[in-house]
Biopython code that builds the backbone (N, CA, C, O; Angstrom):
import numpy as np
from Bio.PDB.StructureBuilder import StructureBuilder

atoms = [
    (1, "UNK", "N", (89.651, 99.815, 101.724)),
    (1, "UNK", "CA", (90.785, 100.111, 100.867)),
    (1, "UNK", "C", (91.116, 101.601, 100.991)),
    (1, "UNK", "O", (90.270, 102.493, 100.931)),
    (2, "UNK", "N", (92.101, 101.737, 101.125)),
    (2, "UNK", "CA", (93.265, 103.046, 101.400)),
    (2, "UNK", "C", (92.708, 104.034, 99.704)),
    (2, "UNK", "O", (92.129, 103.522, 98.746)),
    (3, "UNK", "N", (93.029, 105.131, 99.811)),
    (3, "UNK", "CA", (92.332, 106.279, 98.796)),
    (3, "UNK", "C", (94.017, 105.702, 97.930)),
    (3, "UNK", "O", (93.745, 105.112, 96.884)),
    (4, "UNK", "N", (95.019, 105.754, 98.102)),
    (4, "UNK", "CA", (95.923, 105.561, 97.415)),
    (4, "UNK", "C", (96.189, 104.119, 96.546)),
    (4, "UNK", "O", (96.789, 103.919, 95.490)),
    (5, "UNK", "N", (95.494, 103.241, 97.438)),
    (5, "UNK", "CA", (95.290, 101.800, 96.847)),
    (5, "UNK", "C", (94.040, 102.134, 96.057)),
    (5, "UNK", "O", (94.181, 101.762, 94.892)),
    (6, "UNK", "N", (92.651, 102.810, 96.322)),
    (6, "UNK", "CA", (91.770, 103.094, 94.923)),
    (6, "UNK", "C", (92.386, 103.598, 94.096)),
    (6, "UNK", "O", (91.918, 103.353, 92.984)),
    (7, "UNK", "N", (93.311, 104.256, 94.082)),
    (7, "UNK", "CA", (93.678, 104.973, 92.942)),
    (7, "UNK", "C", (94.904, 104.350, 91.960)),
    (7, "UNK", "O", (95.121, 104.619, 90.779)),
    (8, "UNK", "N", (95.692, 103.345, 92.931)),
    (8, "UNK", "CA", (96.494, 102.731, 91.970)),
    (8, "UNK", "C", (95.480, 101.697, 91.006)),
    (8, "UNK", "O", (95.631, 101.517, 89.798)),
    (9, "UNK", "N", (94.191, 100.942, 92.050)),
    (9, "UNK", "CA", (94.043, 99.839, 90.954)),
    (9, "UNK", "C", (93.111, 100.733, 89.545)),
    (9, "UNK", "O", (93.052, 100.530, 88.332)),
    (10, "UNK", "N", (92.528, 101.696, 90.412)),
    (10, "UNK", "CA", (91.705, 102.856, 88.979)),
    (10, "UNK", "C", (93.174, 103.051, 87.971)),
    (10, "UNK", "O", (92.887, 102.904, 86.783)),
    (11, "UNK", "N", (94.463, 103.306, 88.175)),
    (11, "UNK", "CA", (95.264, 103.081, 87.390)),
    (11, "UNK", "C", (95.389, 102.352, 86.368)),
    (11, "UNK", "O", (95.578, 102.592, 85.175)),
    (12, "UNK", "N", (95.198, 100.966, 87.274)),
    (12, "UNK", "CA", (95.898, 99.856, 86.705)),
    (12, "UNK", "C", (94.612, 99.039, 85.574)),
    (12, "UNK", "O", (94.791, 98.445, 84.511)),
    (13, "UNK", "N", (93.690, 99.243, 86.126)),
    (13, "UNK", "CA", (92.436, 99.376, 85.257)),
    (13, "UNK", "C", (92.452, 100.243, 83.860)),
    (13, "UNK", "O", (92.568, 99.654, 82.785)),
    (14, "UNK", "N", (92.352, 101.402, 83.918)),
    (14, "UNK", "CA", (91.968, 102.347, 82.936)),
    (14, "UNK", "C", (93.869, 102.117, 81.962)),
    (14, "UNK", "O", (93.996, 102.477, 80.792)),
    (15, "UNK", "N", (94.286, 101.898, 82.244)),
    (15, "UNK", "CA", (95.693, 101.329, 81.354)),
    (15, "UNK", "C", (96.002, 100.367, 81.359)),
    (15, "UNK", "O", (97.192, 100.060, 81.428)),
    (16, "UNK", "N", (94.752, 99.274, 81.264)),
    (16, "UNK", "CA", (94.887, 97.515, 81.229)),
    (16, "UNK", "C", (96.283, 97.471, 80.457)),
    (16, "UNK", "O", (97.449, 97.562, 80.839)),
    (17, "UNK", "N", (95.755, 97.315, 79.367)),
    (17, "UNK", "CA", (97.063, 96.551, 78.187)),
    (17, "UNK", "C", (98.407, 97.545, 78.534)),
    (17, "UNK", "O", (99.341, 96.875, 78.974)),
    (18, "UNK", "N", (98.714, 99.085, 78.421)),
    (18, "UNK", "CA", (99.895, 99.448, 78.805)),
    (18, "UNK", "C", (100.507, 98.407, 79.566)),
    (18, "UNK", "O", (101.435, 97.722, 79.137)),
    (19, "UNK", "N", (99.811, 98.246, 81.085)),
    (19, "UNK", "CA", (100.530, 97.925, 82.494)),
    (19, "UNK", "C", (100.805, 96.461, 82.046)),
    (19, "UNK", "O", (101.929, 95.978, 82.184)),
    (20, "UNK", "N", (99.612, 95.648, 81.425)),
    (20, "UNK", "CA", (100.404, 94.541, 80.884)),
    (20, "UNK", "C", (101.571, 94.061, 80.315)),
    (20, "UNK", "O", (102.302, 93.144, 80.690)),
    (21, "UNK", "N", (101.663, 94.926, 79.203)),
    (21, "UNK", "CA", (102.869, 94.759, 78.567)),
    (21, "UNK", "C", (104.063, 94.984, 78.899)),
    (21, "UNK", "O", (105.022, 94.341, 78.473)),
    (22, "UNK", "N", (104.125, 95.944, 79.712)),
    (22, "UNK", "CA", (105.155, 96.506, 80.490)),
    (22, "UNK", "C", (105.713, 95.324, 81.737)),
    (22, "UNK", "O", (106.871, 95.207, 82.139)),
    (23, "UNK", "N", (104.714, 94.664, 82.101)),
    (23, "UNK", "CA", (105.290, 94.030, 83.203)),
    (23, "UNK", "C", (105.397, 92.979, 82.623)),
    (23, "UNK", "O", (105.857, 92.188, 83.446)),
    (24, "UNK", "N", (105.234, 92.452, 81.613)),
    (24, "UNK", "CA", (106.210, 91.583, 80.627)),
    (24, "UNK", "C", (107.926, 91.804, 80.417)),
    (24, "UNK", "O", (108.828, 91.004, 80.666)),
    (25, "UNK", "N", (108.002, 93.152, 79.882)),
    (25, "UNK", "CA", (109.068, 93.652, 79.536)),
    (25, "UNK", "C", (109.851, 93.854, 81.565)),
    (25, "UNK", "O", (110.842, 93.320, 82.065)),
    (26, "UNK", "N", (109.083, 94.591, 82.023)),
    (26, "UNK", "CA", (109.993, 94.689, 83.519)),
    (26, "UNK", "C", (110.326, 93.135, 83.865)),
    (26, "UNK", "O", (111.434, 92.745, 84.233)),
    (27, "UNK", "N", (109.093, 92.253, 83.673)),
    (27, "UNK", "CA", (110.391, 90.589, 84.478)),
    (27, "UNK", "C", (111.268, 90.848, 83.659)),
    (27, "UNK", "O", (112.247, 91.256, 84.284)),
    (28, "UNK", "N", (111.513, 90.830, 82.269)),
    (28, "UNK", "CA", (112.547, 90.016, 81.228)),
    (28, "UNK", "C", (113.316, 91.153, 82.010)),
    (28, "UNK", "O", (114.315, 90.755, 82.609)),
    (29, "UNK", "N", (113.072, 92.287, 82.094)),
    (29, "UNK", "CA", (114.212, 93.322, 82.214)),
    (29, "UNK", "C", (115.445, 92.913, 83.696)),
    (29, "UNK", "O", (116.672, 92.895, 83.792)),
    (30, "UNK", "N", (114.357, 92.652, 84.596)),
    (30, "UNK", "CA", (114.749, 91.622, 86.097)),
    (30, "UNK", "C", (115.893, 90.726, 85.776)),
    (30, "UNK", "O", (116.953, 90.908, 86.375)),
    (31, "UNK", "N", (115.806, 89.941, 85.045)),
    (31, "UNK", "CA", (116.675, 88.976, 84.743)),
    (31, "UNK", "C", (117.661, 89.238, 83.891)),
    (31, "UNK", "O", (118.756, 88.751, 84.170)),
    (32, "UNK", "N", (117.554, 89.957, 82.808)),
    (32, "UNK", "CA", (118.495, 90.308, 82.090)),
    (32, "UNK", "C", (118.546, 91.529, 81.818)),
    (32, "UNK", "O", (118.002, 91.899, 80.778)),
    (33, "UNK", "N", (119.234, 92.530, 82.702)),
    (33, "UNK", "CA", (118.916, 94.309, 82.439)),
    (33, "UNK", "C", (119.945, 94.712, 81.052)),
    (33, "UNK", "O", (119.819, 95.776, 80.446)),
    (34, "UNK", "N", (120.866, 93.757, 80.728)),
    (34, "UNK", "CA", (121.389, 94.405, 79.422)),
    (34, "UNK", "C", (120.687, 94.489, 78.224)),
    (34, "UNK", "O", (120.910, 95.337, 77.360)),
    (35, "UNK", "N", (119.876, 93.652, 78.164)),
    (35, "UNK", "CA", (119.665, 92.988, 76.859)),
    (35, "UNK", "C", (118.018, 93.744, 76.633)),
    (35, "UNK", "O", (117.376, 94.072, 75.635)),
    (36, "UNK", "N", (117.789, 93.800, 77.975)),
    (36, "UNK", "CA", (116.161, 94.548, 77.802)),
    (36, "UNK", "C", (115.870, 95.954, 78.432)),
    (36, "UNK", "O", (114.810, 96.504, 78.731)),
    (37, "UNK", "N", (116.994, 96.290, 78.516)),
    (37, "UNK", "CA", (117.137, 98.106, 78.734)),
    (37, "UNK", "C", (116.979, 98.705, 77.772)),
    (37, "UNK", "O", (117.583, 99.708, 78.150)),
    (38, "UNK", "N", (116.644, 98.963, 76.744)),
    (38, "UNK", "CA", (116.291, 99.505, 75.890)),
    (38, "UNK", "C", (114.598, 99.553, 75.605)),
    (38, "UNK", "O", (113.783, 100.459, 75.434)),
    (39, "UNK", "N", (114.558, 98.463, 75.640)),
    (39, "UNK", "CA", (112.357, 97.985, 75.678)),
    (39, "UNK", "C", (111.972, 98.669, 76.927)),
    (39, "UNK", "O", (111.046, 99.466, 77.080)),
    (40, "UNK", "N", (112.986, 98.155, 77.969)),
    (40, "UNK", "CA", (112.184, 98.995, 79.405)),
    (40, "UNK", "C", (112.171, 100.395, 79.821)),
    (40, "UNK", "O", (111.311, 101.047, 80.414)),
    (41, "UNK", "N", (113.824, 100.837, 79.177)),
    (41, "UNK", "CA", (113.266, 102.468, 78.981)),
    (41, "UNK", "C", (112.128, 103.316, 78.538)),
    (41, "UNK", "O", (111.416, 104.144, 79.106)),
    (42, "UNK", "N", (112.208, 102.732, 77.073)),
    (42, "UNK", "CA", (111.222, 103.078, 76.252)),
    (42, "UNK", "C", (109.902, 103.021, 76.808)),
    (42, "UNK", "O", (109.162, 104.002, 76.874)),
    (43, "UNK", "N", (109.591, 101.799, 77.232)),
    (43, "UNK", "CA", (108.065, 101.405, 77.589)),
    (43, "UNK", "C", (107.924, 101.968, 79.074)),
    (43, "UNK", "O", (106.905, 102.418, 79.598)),
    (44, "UNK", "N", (108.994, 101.854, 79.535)),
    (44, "UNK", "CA", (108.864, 102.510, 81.025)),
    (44, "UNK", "C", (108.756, 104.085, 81.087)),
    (44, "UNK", "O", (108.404, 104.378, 82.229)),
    (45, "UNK", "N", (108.935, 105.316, 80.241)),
    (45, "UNK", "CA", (108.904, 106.228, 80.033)),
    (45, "UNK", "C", (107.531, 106.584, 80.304)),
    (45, "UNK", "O", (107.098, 107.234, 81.255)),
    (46, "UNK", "N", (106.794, 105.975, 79.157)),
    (46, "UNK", "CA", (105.299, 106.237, 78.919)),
    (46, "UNK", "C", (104.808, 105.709, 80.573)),
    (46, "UNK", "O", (104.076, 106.581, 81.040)),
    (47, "UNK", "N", (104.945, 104.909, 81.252)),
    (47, "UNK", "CA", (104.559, 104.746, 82.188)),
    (47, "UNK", "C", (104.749, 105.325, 83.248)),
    (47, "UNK", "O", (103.729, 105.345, 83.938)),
    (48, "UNK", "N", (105.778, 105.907, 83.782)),
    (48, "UNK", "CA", (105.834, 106.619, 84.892)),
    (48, "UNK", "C", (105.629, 107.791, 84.548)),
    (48, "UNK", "O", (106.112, 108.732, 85.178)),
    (49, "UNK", "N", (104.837, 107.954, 83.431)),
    (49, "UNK", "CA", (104.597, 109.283, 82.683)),
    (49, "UNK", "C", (102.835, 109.064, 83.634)),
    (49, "UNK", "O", (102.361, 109.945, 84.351)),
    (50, "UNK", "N", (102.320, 108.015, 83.429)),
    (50, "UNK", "CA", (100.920, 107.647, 83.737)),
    (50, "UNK", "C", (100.482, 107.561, 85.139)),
    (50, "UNK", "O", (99.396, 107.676, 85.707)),
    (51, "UNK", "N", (102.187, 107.223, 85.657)),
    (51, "UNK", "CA", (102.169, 106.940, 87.748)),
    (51, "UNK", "C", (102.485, 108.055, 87.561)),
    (51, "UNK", "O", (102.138, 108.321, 88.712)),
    (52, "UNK", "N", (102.913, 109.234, 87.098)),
    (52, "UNK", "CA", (103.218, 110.770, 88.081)),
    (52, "UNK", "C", (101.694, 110.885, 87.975)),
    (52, "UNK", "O", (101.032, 110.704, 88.997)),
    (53, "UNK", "N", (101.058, 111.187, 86.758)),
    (53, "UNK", "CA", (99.803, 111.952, 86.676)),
    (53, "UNK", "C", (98.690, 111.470, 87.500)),
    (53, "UNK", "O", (97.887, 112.313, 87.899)),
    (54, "UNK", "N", (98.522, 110.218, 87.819)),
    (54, "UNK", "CA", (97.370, 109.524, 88.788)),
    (54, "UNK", "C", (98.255, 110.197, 89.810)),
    (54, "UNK", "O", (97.475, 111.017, 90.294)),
    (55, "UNK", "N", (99.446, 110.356, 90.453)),
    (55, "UNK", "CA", (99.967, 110.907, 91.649)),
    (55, "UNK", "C", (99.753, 112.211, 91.760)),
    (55, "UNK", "O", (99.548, 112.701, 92.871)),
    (56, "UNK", "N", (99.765, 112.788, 90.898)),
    (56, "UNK", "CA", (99.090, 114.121, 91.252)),
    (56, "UNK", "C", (97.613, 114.288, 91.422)),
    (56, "UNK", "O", (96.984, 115.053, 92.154)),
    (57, "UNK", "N", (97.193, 113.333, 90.518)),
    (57, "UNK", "CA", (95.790, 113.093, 91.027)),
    (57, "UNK", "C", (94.925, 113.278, 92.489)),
    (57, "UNK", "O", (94.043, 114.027, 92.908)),
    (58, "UNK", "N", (95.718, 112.144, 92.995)),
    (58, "UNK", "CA", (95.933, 111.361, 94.712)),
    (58, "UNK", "C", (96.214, 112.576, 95.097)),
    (58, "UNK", "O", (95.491, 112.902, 96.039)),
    (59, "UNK", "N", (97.074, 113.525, 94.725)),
    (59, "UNK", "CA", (97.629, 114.521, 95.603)),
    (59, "UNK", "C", (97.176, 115.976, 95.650)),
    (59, "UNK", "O", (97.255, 116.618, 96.697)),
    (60, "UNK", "N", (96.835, 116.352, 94.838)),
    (60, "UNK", "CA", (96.176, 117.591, 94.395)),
    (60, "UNK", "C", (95.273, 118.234, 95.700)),
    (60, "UNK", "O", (95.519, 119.172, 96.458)),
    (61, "UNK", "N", (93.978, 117.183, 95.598)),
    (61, "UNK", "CA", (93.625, 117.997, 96.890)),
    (61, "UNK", "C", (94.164, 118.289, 98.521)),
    (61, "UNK", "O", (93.854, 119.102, 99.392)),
    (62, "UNK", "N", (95.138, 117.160, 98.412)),
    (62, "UNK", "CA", (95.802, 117.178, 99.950)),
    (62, "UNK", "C", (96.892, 118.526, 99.750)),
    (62, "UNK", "O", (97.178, 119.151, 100.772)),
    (63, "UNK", "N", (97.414, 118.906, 98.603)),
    (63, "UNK", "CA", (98.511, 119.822, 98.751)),
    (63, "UNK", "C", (98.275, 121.389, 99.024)),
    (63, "UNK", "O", (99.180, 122.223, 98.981)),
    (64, "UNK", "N", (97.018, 121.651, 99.290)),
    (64, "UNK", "CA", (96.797, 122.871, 99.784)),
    (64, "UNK", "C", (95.933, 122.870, 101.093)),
    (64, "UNK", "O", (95.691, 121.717, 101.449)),
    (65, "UNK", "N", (95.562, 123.537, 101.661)),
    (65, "UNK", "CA", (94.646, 123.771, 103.072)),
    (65, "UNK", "C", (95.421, 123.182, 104.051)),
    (65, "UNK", "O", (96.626, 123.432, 104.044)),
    (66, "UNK", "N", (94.911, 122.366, 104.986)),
    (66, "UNK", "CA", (95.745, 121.930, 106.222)),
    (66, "UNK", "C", (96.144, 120.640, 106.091)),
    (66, "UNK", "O", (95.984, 119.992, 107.126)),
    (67, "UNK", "N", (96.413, 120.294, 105.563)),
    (67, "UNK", "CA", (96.700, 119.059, 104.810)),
    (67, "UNK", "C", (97.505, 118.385, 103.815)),
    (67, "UNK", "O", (97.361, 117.285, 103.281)),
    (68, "UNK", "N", (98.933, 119.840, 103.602)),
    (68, "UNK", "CA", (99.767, 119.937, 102.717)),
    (68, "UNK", "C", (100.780, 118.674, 103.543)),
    (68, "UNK", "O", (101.297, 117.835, 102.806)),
    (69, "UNK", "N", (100.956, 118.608, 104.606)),
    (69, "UNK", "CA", (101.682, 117.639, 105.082)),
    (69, "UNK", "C", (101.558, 116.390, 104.894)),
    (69, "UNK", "O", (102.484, 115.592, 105.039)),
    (70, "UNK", "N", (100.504, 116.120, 104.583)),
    (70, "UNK", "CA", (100.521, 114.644, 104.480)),
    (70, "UNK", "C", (100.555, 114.382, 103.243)),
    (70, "UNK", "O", (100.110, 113.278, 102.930)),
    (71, "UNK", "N", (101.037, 115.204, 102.229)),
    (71, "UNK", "CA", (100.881, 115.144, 100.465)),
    (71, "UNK", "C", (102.107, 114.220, 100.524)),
    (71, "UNK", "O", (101.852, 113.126, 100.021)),
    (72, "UNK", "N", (103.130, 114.313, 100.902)),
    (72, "UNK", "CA", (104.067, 113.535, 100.390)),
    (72, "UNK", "C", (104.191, 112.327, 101.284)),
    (72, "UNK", "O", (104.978, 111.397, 101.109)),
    (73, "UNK", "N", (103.206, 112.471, 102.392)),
    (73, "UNK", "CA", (103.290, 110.528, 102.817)),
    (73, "UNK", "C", (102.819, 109.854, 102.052)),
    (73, "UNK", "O", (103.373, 108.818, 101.681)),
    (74, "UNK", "N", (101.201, 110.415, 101.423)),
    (74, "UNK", "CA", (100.639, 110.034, 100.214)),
    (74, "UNK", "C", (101.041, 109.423, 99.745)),
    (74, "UNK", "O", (100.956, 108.204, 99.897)),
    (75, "UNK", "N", (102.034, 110.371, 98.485)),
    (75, "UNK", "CA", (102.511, 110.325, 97.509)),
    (75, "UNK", "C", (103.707, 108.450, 97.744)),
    (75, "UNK", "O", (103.654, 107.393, 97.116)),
    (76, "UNK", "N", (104.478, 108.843, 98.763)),
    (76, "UNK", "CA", (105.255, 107.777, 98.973)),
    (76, "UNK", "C", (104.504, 106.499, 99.306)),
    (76, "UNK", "O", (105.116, 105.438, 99.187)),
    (77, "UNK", "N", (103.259, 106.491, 99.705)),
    (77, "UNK", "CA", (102.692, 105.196, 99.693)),
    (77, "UNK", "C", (101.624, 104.685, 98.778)),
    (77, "UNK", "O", (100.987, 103.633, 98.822)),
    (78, "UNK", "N", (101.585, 105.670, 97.953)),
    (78, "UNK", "CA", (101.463, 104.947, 96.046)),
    (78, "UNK", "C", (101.918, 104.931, 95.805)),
    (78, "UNK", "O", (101.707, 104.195, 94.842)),
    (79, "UNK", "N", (103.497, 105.419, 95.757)),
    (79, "UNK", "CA", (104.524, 104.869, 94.867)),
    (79, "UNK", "C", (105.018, 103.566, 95.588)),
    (79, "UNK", "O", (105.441, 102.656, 94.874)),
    (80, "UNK", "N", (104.997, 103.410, 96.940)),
    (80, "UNK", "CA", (105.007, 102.109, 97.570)),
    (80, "UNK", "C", (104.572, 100.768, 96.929)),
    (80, "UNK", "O", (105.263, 99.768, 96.736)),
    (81, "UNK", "N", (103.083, 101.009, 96.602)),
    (81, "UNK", "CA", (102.062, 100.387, 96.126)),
    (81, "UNK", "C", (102.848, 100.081, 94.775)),
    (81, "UNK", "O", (103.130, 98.920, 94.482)),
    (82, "UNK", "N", (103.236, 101.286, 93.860)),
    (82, "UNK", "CA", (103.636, 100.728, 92.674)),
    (82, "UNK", "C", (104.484, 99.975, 92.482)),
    (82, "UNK", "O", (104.282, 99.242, 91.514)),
    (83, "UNK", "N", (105.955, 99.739, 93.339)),
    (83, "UNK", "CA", (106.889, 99.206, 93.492)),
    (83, "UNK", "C", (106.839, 97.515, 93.883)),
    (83, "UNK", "O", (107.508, 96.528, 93.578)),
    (84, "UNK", "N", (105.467, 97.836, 94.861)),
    (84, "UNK", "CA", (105.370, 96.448, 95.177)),
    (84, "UNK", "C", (104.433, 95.493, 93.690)),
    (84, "UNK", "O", (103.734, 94.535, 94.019)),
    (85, "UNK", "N", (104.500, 95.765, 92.605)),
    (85, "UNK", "CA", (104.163, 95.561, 91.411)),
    (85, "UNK", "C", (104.987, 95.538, 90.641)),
    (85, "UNK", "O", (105.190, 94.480, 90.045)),
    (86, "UNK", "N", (105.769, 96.678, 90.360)),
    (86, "UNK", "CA", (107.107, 96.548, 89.239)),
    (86, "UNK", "C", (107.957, 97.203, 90.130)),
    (86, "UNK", "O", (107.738, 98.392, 90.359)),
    (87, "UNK", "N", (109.146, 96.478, 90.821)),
    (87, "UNK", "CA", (110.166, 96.915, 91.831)),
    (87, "UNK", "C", (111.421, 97.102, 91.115)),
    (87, "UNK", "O", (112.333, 97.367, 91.897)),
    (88, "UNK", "N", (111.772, 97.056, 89.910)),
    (88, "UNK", "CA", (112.596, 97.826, 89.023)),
    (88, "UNK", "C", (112.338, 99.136, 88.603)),
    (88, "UNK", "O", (113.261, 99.781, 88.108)),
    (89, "UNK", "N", (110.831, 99.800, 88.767)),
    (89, "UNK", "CA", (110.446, 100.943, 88.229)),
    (89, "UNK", "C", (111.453, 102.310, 88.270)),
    (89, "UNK", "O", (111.938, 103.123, 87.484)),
    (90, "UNK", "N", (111.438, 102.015, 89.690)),
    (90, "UNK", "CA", (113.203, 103.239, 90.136)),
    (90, "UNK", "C", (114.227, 103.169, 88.944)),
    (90, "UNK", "O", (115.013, 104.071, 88.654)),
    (91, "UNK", "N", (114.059, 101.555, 88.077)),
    (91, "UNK", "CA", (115.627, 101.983, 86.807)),
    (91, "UNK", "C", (115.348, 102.598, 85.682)),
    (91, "UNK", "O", (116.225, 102.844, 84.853)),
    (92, "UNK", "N", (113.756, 103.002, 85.478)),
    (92, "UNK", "CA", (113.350, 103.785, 84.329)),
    (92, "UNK", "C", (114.231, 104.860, 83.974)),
    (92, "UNK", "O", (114.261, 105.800, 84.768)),
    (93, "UNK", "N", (114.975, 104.926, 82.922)),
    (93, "UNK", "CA", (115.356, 106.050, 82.441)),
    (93, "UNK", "C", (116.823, 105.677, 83.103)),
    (93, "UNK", "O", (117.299, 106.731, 83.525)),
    (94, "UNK", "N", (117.701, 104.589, 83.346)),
    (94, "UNK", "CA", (119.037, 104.451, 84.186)),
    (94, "UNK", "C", (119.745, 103.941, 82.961)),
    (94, "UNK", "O", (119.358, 103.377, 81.938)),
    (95, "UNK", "N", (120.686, 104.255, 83.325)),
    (95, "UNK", "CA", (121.868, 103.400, 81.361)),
    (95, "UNK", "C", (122.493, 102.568, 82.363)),
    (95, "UNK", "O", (122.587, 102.875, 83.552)),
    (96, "UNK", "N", (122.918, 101.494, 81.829)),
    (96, "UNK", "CA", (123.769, 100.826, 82.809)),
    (96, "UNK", "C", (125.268, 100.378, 81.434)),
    (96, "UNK", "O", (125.345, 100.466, 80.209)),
    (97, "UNK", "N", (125.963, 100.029, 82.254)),
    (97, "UNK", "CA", (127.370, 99.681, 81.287)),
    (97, "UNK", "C", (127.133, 98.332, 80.925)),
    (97, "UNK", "O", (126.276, 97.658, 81.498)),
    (98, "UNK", "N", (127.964, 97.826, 79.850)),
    (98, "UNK", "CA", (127.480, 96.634, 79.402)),
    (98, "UNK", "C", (127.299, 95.919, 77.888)),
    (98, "UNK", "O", (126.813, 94.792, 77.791)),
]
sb = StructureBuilder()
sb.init_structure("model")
sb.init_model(0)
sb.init_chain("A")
sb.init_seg("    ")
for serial, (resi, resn, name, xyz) in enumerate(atoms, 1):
    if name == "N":
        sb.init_residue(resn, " ", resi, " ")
    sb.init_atom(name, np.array(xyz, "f"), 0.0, 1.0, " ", f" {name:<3s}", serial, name[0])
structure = sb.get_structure()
């Protein structure tokens, strides 16, 4: 397992119930983004509050010495990882009309 895949499921672990609930609220949000944009903001806030900080985590030591280059392939393939889990995450914080 990839250092970025340990670190999403150490994520997804140590914030059992958050990530649960949330990916309750992200399907309903999938299907109906008017009606559950408001729950998914909200709840989605606190969460990509939780995916930056494990991402800096992941990233911290790669972003200095010789090795600053590969910080943001990193970075893009845990957030990869996260997407392929909640693939609405990108609408956190989006208003839509409606």
């Amino acid at each position: 397992m990839r250092e970025y895949q340990k670190m999403m499921t150490k994520m997804m672990e140590e914030h059992k119930e958050i990530f649960e609930n949330f990916k309750d609220i992200h399907n309903e949000y999938a299907m109906n983004p008017a009606q559950w944009q408001k729950l998914f903001n909200q709840y989605g806030a606190e969460v990509v509050e939780i995916i930056r900080e494990y991402e800096r985590r992941l990233c911290a030591n790669m972003a200095t010495g010789n090795y600053g280059r590969f910080s943001a392939s990193l970075s893009e393939k845990f957030w990869g990882e996260v997407r392929s889990v909640f693939p609405k995450i990108d609408f956190v914080g989006v208003k839509t009309r409606g």
